[in-house]
C-alpha positions in Angstrom: 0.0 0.0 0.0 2.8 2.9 0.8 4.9 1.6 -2.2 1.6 2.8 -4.1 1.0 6.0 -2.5 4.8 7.1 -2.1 5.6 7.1 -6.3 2.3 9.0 -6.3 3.4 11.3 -3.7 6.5 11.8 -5.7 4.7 12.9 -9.2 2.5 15.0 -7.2 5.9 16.6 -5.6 7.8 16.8 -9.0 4.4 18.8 -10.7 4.7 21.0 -7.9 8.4 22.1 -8.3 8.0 22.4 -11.9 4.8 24.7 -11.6 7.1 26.4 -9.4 10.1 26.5 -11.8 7.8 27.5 -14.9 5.8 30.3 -12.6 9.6 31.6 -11.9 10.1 31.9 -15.3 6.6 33.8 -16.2 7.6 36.2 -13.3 11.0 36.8 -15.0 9.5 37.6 -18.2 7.2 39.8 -16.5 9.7 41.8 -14.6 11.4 42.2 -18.0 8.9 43.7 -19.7 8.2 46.0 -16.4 4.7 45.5 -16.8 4.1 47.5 -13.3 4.7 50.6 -15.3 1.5 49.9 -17.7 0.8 47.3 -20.7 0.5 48.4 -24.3 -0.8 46.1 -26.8 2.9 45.6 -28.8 4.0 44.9 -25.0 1.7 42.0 -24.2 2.3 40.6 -27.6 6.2 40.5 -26.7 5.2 38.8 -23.7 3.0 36.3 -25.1 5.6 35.4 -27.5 8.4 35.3 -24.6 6.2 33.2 -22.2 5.8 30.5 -25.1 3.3 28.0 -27.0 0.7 28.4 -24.5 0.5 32.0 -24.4 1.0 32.5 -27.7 -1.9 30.0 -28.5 -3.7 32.6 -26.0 -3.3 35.6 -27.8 -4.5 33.8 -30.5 -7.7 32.9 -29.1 -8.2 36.3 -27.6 -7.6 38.2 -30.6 -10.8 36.4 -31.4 -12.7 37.9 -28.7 -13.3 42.1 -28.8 -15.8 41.2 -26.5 -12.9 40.9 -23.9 -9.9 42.9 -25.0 -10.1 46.0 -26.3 -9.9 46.4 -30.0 -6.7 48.3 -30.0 -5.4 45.0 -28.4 -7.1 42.4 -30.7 -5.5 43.9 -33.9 -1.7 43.2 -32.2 -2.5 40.1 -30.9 -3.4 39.0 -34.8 0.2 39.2 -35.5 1.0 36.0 -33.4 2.0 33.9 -36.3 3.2 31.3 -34.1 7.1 30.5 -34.8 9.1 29.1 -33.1 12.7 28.1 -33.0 13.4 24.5 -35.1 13.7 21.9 -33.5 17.4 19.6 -34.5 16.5 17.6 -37.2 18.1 14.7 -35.0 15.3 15.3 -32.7 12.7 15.3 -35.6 14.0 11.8 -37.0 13.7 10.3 -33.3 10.1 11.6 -33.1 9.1 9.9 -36.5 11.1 6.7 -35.4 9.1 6.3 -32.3 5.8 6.7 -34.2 6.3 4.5 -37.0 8.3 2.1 -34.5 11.0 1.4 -37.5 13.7 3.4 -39.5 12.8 6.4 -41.1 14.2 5.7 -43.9 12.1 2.6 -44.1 8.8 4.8 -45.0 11.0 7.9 -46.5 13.8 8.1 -49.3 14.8 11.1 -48.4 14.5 14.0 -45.6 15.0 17.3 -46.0 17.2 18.9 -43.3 16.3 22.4 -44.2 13.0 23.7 -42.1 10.1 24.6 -44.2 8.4 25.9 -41.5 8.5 26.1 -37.7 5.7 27.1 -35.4 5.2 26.3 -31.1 3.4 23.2 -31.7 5.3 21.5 -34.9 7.5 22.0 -37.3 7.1 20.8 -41.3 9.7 19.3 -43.9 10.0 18.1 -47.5 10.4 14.7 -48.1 10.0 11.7 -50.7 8.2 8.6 -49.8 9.8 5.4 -51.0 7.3 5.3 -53.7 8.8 8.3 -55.0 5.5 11.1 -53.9 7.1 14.2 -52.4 5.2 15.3 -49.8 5.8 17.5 -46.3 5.8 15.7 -42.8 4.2 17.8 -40.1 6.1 16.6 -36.6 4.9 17.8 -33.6 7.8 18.9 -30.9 7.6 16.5 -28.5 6.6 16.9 -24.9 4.3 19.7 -26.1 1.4 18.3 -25.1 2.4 18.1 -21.2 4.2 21.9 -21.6 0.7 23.5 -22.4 -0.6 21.6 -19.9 1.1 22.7 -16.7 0.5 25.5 -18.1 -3.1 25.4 -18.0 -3.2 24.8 -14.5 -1.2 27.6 -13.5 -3.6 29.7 -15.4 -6.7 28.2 -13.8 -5.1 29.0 -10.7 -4.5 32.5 -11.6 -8.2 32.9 -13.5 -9.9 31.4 -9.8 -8.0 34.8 -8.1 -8.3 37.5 -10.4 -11.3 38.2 -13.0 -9.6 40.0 -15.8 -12.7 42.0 -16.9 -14.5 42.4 -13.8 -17.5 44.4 -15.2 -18.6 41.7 -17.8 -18.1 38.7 -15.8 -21.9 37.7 -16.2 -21.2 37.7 -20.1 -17.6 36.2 -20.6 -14.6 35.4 -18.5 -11.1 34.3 -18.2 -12.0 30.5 -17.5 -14.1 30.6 -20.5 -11.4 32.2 -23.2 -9.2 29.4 -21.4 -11.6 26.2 -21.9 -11.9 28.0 -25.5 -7.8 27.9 -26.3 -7.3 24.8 -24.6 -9.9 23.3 -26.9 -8.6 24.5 -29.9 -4.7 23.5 -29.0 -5.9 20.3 -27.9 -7.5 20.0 -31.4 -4.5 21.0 -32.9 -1.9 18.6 -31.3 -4.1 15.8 -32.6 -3.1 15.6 -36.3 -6.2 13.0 -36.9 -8.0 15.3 -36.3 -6.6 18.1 -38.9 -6.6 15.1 -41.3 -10.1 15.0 -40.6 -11.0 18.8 -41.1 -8.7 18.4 -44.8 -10.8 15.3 -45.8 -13.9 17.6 -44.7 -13.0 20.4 -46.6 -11.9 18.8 -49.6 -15.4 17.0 -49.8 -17.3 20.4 -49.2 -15.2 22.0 -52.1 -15.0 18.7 -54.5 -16.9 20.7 -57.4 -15.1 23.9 -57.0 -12.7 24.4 -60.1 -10.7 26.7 -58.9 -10.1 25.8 -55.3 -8.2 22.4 -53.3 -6.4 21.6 -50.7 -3.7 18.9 -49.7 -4.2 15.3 -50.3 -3.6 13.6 -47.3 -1.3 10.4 -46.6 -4.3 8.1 -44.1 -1.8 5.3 -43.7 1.3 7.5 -42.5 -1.0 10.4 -40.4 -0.9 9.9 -36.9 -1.8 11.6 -33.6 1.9 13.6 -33.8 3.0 13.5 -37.6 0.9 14.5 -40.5 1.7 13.7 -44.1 0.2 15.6 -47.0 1.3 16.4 -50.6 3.6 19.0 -51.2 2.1 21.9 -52.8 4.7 23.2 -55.5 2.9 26.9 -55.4 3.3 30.6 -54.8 2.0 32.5 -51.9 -0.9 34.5 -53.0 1.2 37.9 -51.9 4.0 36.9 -54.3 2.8 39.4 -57.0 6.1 38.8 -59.1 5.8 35.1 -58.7 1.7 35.0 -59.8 2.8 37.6 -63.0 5.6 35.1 -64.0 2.9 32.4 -64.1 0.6 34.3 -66.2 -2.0 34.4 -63.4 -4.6 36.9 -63.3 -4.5 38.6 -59.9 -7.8 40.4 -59.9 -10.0 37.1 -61.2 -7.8 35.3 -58.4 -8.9 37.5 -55.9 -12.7 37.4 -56.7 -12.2 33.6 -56.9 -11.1 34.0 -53.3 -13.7 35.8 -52.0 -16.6 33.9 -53.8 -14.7 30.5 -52.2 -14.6 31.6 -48.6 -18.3 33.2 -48.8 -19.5 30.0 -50.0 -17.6 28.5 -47.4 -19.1 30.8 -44.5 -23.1 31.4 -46.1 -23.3 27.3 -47.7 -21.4 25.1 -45.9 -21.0 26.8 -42.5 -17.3 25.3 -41.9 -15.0 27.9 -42.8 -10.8 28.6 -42.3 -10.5 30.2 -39.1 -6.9 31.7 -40.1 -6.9 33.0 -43.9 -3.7 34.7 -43.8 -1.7 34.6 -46.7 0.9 32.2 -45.7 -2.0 29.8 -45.6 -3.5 30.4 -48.9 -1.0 29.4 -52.0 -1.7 29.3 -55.4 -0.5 26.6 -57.9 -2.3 25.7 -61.6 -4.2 28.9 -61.1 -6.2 27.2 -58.5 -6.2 28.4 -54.7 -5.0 25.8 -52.2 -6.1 26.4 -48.5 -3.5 25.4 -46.3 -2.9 24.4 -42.4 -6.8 23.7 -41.9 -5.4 23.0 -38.1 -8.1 25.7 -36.8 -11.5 25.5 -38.7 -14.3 27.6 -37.5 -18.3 25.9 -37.5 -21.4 28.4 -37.6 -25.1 26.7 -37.1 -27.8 26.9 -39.8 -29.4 29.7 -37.2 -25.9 31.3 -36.7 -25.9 31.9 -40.7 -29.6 32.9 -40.8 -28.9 35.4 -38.5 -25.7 36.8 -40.0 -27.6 37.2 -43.5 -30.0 38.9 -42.1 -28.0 41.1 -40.6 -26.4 42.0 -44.3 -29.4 42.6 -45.4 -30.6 45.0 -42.9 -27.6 46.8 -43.5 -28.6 47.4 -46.9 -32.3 48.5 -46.4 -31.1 50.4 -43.4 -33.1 48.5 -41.1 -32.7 49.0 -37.9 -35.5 46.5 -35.9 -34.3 43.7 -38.8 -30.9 44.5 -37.2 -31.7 44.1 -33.5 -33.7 41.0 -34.6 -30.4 39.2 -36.4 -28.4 41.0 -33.5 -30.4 39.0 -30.7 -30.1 35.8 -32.5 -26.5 35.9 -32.6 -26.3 35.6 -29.1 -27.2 34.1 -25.8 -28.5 36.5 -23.5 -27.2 36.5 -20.0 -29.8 39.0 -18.2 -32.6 41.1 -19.0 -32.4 43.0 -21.9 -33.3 46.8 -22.5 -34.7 46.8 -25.7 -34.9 50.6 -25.9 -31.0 51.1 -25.1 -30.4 48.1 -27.3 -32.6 49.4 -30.3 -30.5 52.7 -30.0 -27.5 51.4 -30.1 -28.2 49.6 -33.3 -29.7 52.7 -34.4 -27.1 54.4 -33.8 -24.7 51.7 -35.6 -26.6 52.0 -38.3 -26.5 55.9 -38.8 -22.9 55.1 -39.3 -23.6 53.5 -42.8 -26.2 55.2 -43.7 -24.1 57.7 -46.3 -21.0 55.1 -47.1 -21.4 53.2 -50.4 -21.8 49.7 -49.4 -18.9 48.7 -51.7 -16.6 49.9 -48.8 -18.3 48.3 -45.8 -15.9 46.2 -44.1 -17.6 43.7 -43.1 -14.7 42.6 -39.9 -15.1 46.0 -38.6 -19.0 45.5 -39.2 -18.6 42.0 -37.0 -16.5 43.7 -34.5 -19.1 46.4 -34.0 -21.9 44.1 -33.3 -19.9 41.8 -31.3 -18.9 44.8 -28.8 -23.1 45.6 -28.8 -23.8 42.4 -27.9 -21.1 42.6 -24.9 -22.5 45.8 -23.5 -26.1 44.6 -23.9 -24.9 41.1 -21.4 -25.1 39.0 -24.7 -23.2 35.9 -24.6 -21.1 35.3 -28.0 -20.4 31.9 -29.6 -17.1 30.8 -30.3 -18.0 30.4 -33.9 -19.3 34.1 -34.5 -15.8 34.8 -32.7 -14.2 33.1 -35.1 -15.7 34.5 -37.8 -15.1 37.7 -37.1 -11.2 37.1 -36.8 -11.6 35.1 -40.2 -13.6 38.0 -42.4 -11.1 40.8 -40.7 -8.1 38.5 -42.3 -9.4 37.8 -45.3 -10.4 41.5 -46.0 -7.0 42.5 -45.6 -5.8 39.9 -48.0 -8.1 41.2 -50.4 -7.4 44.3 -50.0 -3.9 43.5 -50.3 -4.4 41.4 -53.3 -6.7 43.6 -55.5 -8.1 46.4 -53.9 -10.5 46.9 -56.6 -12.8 44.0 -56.1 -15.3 44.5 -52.9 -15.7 41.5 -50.5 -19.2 42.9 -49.5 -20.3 43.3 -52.6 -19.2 39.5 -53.3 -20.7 38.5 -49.8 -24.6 40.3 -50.6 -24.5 39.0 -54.2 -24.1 35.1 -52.7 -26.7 36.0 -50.3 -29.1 36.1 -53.3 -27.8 34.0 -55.2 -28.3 31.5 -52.5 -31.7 33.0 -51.9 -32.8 31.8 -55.7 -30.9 28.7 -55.8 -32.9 27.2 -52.5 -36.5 29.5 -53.3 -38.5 26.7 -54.5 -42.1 27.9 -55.5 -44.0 24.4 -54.6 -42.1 24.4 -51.1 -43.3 28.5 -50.5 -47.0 27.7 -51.7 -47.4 24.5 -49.1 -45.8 26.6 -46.4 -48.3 29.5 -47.1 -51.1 26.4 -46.9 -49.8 25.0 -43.7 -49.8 29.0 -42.5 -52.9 29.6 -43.2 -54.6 26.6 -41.9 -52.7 27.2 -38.6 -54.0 31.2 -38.5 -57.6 30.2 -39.3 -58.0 27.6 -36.3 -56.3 30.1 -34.2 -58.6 32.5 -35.7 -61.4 30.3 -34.3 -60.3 29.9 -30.9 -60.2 33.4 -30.5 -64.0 34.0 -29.3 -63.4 31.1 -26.5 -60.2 32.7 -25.5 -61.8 36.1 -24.8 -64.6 34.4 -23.3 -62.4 32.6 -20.8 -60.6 36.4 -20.1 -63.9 38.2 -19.5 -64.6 34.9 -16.9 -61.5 35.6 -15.1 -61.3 39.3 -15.2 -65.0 39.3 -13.5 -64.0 36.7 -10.8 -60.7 39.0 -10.0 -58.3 36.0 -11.4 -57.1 38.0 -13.9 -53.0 38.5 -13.9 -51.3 41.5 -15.7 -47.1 41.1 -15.7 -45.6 44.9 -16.4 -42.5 45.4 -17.7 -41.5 49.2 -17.5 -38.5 49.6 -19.9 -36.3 52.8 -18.5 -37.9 52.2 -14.8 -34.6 50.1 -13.5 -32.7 53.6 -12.4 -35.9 55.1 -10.3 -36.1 51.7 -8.9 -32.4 52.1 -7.8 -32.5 55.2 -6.6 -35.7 54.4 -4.2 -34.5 51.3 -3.3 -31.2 53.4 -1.8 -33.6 55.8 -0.4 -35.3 53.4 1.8 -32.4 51.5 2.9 -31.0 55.4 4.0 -34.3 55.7 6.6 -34.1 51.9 7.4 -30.3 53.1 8.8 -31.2 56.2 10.1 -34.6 54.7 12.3 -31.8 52.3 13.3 -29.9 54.9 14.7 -32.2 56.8 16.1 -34.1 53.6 17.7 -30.1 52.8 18.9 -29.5 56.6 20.5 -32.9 56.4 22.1 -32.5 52.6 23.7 -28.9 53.6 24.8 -30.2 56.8 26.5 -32.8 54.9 28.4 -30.2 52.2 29.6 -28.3 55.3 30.8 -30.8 56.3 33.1 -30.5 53.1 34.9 -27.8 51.7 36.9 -27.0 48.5 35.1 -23.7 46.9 35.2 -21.1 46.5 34.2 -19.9 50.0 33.1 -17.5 51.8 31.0 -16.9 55.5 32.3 -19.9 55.3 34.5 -22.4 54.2 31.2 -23.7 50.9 31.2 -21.7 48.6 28.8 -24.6 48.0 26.6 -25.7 51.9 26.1 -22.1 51.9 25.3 -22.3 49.4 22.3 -25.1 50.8 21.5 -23.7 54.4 21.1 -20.6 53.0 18.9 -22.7 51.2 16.5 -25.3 54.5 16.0 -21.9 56.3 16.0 -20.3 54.2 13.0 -23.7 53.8 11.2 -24.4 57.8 10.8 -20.2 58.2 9.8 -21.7 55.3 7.0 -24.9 57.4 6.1 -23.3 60.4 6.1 -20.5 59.2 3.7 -22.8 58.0 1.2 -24.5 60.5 1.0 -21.4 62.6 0.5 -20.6 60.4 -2.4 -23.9 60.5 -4.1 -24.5 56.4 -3.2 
């Protein structure tokens, strides 16, 4: 029995003294930066990046969320591209040794030493199978897994002490972003997985011409190595590369747009990280890369964000709150009179720009921070597709300015509108509609019936909801617990008085101890009174 409980003991003691080493290291990054003299958002991007994977996996996530970092910060944070130091390449052929439990050279011809690219979690290389395919090998570092999760605890340690954004913790807080990154890393150290999502999206985009992804390699993917095809391409921000190939940069870039509406508004499963490393070019078709983080949106999700478009467009501002409320979960009740403002006042913003220069991120953003201020809860896929449509608007932009990603987006909206309008589907819903209004219709006389009956015998219930009544409520509410205190001061100055007309023991300077008491606590309650009202409380 102790030769069980003593190893366990020991790993218990050893995860101790390394949370310990690992928090002295945080603290010496910290006291590097000098972070007691104020945070800037290229300052906590430093840090991120000097902390490590973890960190840098959580900037990541939080650039996702304006509805917990300012925006100023989000936009830095987006530069976390993730690399990393390589890894020896002795280290990399022990790693694929131990997977494949044989020789490397038994499933590869030949390795190349030189890194093609290195981020926190793995690092890729070019290779040739013994059949003679070239390919890339994705190896994940190893011990990476058990790095981000010490990690993790220290930060659910920290997150159960201090509430980052104390005013919106009803909405979203720092264990949630947490449970939110861990996800996603976890996800992304399981290369089944991401061999999964490529065999997804290739299937969604199988009768696209001008779009593809990598083939992937089933038999040599595992958990920690991922084999693809090598993608003998351009980047899509090589102009000189794309002009040497005869490619037409301006029909590429609508292409692009088209794909990843149809990717957002059809299929609902959409790359969460469209920066231009990840999209390459090759045979005039674009090939999406590193589908490691994909981002999901429900069939409501995308009803709602198309409705939101087009309200936009007719400058409709109750369509707006309607698609604004169905993007999120609220949290508390609602004022729909501050809320409908807001909107309304969102909207006034676009009511003179020519929707071919909406951007549609900043758009996202905007009703994202709404939602926040209004206690509305938002998904982790509308997060995600904000960070998404900000990237890909900048790689448009980048690409070729001239062609709007908007104007792409509201065009798909009705094209998709026409493509599922079927008229023989409309005229049996109008059917079922109207079969449903006219028994309604005839339950109405009962219905008032049973009303009057209830109204006449006093059972009659009326719930009121004053909108704009919440801040006379407070302000009553703090008037009445002011004369609760100050009866209890008076009734405590009186009682204590009384007492002192008596000769009851024991005493303090000749006063009964209890008058005594009883004088402090009217003493310290008028001080309170007094101070709040003094503060305006």
């Amino acid at each position: 029995m102790l030769g069980k409980i003593f190893p366990e003991l020991n790993k218990e003691r050893k995860k101790d003294i390394g949370s310990a080493v690992r928090l002295k290291e945080m603290v010496a990054v910290l006291r590097k930066y000098d972070v007691v003299r104020g945070m800037t958002p290229e300052k906590l991007r430093h840090i991120l990046e000097d902390l490590g994977p973890t960190f840098v996996k959580l900037g990541q996530v939080m650039s996702m969320r304006p509805d917990f970092l300012p925006q100023e910060y989000c936009d830095e944070l987006m530069k976390l591209q993730n690399g990393a130091k390589p890894l020896p390449f002795s280290t990399i052929l022990e790693v694929i040794e131990q997977e494949y439990s044989r020789r490397w050279n038994k499933v590869f011809a030949s390795i190349d030493e030189e890194v093609l690219g290195s981020a926190s979690i793995a690092q890729v290389h070019r290779a040739v199978l013994t059949t003679g395919e070239r390919v890339v090998v994705k190896v994940q570092r190893p011990g990476i897994y058990k790095i981000m999760a010490r990690d993790m605890v220290l930060l659910r340690r920290a997150a159960r002490l201090v509430r980052v954004v104390s005013h919106s913790q009803d909405v979203i807080d720092f264990d949630m972003v947490l449970e939110e990154m861990w996800g996603i890393a976890k996800q992304e150290m399981d290369f089944l997985i991401e061999a999964d999502h490529i065999e997804e999206f290739r299937h969604l985009n199988q009768d696209e011409a001008f779009v593809t992804c990598p083939n992937v390699y089933r038999n040599l993917t595992t958990q920690h190595i991922l084999v693809m095809e090598y993608v003998d391409g351009v980047r899509i921000d090589d102009f000189d590369g794309l002009r040497a190939r005869g490619v037409d940069i301006t029909l590429l870039g609508r292409r692009l747009g088209e794909n990843y509406v149809k990717q957002i508004i059809e299929d609902g499963y959409f790359h969460a990280d469209p920066h231009p490393g990840n999209i390459w070019v090759r045979g005039g078709r674009i090939v999406w890369l590193d589908l490691g983080m994909m981002g999901r949106l429900s069939n409501r999700d995308r009803t709602a964000i198309r409705k939101a478009v087009i309200a936009l467009a007719n400058h409709d501002t109750f369509e707006m709150k309607t698609a604004v409320l169905a993007l999120g979960v609220p949290r508390g009740h609602i004022n729909h009179t501050a809320l409908y403002q807001d909107i309304d006042a969102l909207m006034a913003q676009y009511s003179t720009l020519d929707f071919r220069d909406l951007k549609m991120g900043v758009l996202t953003r905007q009703i994202m921070n709404i939602l926040r201020v209004h206690h509305i809860a938002c998904p982790q896929g509308l997060s995600m597709f904000a960070r998404g449509i900000l990237t890909i608007e900048g790689v448009m932009r980048l690409v070729c300015p001239k062609v709007s990603f908007v104007e792409i987006f509201a065009k798909s909206l009705q094209l998709n509108f026409k493509k599922n309008f079927d008229w023989r589907d409309e005229l049996s819903k109008a059917k079922r509609e109207s079969y449903l209004l006219m028994r309604k219709s005839m339950a109405l006389p009962e219905q008032i019936s049973d009303i009057l009956k209830m109204t006449m015998s006093g059972q009659t219930k009326v719930n009121l909801d004053l909108t704009g009544s919440e801040e006379p409520l407070r302000h009553v509410d703090k008037m009445v617990n002011r004369v609760i205190v100050a009866v209890l001061c008076a009734a405590l100055l009186l009682g204590s008085s009384t007492i002192c007309t008596t000769n009851m023991t024991p005493k303090i300077m000749e006063i009964p101890l209890l008058g005594f008491v009883g004088y402090l606590i009217a003493f310290v309650l008028s001080i309170r009174l007094i101070w709040d009202i003094h503060k305006g409380r």
